[in-house]
N, C-alpha and C positions, 0 to 999 in steps of 0.2 A: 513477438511481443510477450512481456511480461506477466500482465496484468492487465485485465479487462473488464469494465461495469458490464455483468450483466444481472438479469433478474434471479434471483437465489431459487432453486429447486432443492430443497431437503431430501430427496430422492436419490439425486444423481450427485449433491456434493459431501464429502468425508468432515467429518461435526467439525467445525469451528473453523477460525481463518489461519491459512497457511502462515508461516514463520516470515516475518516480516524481515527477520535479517538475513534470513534465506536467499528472500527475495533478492535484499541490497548484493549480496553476496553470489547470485548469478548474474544480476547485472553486472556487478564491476568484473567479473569476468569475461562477460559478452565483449564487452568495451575494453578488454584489454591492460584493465590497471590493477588485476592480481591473474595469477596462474590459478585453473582450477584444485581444489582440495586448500589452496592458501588460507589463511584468516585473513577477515577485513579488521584492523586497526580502528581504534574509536572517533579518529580522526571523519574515515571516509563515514561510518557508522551518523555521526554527528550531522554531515554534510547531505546524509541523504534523507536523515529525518528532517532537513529545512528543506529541501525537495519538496517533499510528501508534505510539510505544511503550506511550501505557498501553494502547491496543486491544489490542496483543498479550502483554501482559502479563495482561488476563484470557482469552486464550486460552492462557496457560501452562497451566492447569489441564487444557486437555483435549489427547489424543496421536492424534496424524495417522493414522485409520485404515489407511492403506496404509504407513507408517511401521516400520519395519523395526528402525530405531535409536531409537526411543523420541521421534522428532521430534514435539513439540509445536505446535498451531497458531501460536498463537504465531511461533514459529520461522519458520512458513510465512509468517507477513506478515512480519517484519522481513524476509527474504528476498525476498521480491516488491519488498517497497516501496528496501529496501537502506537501509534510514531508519539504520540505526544502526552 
């Protein structure tokens, strides 16, 4: 797995959110649709930031337990991923 909510530790994790086309860009090699070290084209780039928004759009419905301002999960991935 890629990517997984857990609760943020500033101890254990290195400052800020990992490269979000990083990300895109081992996926589509896990899966087979570039060779490692390839570029991702802005094509699949495009196709995986609407990924990352409908994901977090059915995390709209739920609110960020430690969430002070009413932050929805949601929110928490377009934020991580910076997809939008």
């Amino acid at each position: 797995m890629l990517y997984t909510y857990v609760n943020e530790d500033e101890d254990k994790e290195p400052v800020g959110p990992r490269d979000p086309t990083e990300l895109f860009k081992q996926a589509a090699v896990q899966v087979g649709l570039i060779r490692d070290g390839d570029p991702l084209d802005q094509n699949m780039v495009d196709y995986a930031k609407l990924i990352v928004e409908m994901c977090a759009s059915i995390g709209d419905n739920y609110v960020q337990p430690e969430s002070r301002a009413g932050d929805t999960v949601g929110d928490r991935i377009r934020g991580d991923f910076h997809a939008l």
